[in-house]
TIMI-2910 file (N, C-alpha, C, CB; in pm, 1 decimal, decimal comma, always signed):
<rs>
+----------+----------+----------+----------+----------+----------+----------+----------+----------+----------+----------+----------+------+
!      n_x !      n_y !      n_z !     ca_x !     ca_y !     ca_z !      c_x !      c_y !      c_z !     cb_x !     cb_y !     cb_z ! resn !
+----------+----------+----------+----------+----------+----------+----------+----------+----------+----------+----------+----------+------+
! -10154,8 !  +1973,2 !  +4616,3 ! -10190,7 !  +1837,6 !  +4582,9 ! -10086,0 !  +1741,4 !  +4638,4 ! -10205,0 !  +1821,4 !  +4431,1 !  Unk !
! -10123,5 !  +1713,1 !  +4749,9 ! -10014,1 !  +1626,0 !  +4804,9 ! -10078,9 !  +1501,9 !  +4870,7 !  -9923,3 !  +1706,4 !  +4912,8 !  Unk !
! -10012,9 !  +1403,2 !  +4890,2 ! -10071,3 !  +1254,1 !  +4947,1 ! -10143,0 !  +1215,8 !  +4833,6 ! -10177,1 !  +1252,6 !  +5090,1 !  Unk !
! -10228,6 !  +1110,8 !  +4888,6 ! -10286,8 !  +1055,2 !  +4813,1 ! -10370,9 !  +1102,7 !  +4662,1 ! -10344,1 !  +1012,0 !  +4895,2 !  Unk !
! -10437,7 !  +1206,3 !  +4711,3 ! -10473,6 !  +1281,8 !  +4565,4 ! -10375,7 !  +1349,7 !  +4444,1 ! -10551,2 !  +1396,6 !  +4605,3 !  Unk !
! -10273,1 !  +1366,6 !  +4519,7 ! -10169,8 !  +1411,3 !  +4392,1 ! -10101,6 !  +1248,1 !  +4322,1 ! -10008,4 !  +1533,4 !  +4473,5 !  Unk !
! -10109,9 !  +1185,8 !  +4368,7 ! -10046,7 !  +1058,9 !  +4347,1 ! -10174,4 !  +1017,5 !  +4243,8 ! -10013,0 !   +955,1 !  +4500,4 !  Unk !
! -10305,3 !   +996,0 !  +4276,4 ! -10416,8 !   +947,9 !  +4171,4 ! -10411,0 !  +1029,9 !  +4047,7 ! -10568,1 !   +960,2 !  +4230,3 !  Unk !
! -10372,9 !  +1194,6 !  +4103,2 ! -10363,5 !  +1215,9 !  +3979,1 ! -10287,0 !  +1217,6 !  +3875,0 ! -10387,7 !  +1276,8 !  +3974,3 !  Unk !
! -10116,1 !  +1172,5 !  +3915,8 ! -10014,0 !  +1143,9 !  +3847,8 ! -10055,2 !  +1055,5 !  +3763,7 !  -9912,7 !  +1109,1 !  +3914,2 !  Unk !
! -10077,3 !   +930,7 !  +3794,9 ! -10150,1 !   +800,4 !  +3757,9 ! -10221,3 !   +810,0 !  +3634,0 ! -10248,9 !   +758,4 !  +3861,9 !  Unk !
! -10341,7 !   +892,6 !  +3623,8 ! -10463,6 !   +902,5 !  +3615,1 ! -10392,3 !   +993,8 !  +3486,0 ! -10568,5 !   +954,0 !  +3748,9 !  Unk !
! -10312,6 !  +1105,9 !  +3507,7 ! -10239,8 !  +1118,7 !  +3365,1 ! -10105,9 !  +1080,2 !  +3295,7 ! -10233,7 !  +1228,5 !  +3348,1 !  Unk !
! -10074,2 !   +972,3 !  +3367,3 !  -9959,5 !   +949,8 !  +3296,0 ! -10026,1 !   +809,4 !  +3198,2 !  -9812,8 !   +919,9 !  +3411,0 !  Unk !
! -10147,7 !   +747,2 !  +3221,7 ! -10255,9 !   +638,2 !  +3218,8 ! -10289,9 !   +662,0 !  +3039,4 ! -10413,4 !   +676,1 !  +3350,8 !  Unk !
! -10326,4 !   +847,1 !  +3081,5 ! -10353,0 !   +907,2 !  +2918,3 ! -10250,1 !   +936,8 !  +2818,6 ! -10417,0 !  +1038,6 !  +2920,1 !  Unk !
! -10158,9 !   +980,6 !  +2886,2 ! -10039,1 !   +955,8 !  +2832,6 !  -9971,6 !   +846,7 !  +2743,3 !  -9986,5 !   +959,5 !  +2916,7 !  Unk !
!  -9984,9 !   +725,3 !  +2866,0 !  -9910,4 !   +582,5 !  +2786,7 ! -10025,5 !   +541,1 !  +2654,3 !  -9896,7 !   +413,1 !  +2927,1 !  Unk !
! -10121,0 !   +606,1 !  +2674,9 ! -10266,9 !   +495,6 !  +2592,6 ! -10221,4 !   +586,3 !  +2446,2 ! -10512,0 !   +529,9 !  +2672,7 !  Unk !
! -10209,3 !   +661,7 !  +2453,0 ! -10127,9 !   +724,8 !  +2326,8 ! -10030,5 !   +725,5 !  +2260,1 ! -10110,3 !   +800,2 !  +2326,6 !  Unk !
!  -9908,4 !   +718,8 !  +2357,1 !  -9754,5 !   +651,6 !  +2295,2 !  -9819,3 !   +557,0 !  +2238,6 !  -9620,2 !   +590,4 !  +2400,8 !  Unk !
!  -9885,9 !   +417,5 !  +2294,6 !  -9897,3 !   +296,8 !  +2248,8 !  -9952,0 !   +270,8 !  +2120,1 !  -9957,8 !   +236,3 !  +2329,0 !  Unk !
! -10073,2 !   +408,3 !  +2150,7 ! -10157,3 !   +420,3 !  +1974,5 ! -10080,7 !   +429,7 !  +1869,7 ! -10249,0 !   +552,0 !  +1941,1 !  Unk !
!  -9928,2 !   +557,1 !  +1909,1 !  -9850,5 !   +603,5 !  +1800,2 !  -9773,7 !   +467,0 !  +1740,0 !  -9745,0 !   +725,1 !  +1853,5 !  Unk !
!  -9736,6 !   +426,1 !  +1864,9 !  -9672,6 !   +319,0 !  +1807,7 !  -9733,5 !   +213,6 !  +1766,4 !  -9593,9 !   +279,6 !  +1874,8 !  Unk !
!  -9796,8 !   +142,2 !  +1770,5 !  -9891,1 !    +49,1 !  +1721,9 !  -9941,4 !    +99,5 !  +1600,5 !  -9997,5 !    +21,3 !  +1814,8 !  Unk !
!  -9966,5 !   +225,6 !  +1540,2 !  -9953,8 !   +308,9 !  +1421,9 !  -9882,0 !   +249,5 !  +1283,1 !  -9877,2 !   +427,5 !  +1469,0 !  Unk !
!  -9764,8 !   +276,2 !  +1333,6 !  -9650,7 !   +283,1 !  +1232,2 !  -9525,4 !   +303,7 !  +1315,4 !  -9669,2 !   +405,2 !  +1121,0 !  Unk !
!  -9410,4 !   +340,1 !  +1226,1 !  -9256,0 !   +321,8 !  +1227,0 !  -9312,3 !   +466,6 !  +1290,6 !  -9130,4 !   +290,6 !  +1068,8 !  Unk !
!  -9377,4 !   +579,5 !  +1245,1 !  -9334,4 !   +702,4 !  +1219,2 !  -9273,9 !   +793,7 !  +1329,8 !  -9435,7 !   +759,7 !  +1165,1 !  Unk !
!  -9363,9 !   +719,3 !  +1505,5 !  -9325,4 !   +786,8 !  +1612,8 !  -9138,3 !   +768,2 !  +1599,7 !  -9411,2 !   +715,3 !  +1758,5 !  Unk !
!  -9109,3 !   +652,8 !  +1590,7 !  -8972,5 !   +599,7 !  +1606,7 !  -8892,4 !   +670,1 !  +1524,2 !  -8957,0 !   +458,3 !  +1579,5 !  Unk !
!  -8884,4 !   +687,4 !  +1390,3 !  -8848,5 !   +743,3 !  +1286,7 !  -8774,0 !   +872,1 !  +1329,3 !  -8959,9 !   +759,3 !  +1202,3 !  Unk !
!  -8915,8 !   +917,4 !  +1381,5 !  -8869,1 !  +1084,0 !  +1407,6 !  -8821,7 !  +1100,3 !  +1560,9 !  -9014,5 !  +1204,4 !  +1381,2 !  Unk !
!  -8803,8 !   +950,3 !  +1651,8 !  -8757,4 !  +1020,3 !  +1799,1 !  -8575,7 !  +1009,9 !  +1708,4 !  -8801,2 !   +885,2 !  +2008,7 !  Unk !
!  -8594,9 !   +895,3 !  +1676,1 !  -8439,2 !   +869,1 !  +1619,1 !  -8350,7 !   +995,5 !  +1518,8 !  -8455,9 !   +724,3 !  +1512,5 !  Unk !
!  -8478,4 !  +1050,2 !  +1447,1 !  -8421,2 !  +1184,3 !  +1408,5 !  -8396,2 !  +1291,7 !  +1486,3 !  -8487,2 !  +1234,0 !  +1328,2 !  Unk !
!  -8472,8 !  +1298,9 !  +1572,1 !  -8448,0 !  +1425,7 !  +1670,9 !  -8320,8 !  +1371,3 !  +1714,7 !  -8566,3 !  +1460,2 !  +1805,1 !  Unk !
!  -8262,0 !  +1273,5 !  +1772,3 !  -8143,3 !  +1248,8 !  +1816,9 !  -8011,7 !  +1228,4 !  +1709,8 !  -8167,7 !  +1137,6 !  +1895,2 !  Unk !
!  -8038,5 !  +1239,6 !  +1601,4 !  -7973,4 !  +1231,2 !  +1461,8 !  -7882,1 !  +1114,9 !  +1484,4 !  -7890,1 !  +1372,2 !  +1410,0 !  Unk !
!  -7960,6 !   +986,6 !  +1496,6 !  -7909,4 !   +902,3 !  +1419,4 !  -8024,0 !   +800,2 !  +1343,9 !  -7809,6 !   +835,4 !  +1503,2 !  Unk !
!  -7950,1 !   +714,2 !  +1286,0 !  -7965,7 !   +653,3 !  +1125,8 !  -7987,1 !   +494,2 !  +1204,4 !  -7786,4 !   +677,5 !   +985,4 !  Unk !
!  -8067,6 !   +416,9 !  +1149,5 !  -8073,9 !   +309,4 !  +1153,9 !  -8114,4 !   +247,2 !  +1035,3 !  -8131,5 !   +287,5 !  +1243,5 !  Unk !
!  -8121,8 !    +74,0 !  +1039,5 !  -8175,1 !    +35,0 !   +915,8 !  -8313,0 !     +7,5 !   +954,6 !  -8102,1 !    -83,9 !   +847,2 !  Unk !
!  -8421,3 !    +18,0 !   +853,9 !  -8568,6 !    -28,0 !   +888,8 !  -8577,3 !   -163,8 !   +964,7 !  -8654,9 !    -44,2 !   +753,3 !  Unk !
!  -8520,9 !   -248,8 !   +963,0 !  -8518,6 !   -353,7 !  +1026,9 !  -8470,0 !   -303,8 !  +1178,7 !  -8432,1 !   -456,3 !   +950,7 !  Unk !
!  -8360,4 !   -234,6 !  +1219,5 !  -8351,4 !   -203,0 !  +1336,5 !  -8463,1 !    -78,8 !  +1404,8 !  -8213,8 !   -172,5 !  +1338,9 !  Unk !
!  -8509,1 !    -49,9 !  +1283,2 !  -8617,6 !     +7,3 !  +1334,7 !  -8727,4 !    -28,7 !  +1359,4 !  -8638,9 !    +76,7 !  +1291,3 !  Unk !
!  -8756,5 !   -150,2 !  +1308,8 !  -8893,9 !   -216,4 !  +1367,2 !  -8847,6 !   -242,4 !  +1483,7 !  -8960,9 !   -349,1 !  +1298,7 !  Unk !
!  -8752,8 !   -290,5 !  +1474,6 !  -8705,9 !   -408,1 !  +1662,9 !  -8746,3 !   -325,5 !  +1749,7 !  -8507,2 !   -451,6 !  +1728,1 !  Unk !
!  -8690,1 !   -167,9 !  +1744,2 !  -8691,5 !    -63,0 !  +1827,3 !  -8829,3 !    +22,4 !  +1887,4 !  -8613,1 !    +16,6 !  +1758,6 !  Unk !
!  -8928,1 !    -37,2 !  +1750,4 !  -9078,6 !    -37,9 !  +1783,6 !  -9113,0 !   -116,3 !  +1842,3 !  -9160,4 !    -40,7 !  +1702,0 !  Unk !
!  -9091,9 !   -233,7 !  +1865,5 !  -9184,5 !   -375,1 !  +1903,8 !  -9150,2 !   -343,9 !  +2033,0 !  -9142,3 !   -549,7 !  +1844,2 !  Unk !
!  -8953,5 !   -331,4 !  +2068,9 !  -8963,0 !   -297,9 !  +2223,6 !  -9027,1 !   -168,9 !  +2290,9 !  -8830,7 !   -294,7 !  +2269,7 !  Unk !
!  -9029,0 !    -70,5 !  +2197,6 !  -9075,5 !    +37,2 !  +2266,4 !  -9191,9 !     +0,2 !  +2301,5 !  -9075,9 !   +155,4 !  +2203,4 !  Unk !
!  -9276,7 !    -26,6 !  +2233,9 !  -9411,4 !   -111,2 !  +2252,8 !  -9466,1 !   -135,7 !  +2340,1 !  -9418,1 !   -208,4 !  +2224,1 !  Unk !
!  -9406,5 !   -264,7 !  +2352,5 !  -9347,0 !   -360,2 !  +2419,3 !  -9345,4 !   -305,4 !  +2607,0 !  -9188,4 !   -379,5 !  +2335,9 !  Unk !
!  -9261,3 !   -223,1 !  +2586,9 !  -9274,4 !   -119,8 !  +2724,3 !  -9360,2 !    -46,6 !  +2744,0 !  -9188,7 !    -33,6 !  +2745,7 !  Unk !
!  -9422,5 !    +24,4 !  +2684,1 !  -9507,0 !   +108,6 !  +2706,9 !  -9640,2 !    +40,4 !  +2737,4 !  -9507,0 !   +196,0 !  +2604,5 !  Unk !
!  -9653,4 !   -100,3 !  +2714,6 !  -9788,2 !   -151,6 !  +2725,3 !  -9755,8 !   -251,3 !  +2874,0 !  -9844,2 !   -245,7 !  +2563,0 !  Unk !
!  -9627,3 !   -254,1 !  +2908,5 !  -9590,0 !   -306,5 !  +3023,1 !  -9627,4 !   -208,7 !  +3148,6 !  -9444,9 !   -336,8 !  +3010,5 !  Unk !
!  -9565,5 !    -94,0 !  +3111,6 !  -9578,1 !    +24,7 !  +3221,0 !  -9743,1 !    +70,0 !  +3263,2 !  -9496,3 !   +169,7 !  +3149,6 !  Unk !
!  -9801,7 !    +57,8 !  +3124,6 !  -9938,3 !   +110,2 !  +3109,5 ! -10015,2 !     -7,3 !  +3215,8 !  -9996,5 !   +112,0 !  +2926,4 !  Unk !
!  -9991,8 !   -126,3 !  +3192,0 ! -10056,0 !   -225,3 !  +3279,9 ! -10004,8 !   -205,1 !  +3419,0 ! -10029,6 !   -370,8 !  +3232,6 !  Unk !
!  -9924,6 !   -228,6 !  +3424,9 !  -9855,3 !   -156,3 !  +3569,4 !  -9916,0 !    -68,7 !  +3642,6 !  -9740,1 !    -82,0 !  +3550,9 !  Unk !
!  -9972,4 !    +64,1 !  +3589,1 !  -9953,6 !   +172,7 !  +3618,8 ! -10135,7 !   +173,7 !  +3657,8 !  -9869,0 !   +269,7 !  +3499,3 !  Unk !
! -10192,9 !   +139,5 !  +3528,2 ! -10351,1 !    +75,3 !  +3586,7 ! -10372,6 !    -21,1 !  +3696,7 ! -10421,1 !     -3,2 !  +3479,6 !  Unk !
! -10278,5 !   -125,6 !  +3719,9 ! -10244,4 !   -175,4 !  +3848,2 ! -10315,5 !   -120,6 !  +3935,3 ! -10120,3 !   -162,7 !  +3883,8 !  Unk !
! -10144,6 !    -65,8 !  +3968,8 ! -10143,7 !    +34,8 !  +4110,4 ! -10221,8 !   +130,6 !  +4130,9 ! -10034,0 !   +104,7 !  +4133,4 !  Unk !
! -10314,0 !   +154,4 !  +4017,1 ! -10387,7 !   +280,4 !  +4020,0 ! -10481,8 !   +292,0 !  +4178,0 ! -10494,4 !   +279,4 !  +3872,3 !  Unk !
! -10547,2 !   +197,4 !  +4212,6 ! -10644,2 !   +125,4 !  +4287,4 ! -10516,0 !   +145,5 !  +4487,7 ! -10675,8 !    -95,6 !  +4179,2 !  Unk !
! -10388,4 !   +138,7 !  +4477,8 ! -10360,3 !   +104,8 !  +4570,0 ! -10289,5 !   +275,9 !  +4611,9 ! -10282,5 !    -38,2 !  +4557,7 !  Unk !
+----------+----------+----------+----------+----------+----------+----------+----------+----------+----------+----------+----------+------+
</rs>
């Protein structure tokens, strides 16, 4: 899978990918909660919303992006 077809299909799943982070997060705290636990540290809920909104935040940036370029 090389050239152009391996490239649509990167896209095409990383597309399914982001549409899910975004669900989790748009969810609740809970995705965040537990990436921050796997890395064992502690925040306050307030720094943990912030840390949602940007994650968010990005993931719905990249996702548009990424549907973009899908086409080119």
């Amino acid at each position: 899978m090389q050239g152009r077809t391996g490239k649509m299909l990167r896209r095409e799943s990383a597309i399914e990918r982001l549409t899910v982070t975004v669900a989790a997060h748009e969810a609740g705290v809970e995705l965040t909660t537990q990436i921050l636990k796997d890395k064992k540290l502690s925040k306050t809920p307030e720094e943990i919303e912030s840390l949602r909104k940007k994650k968010l935040e990005r993931a719905k940036t990249t996702l548009e992006n990424t549907k973009k370029n899908r086409s080119t």
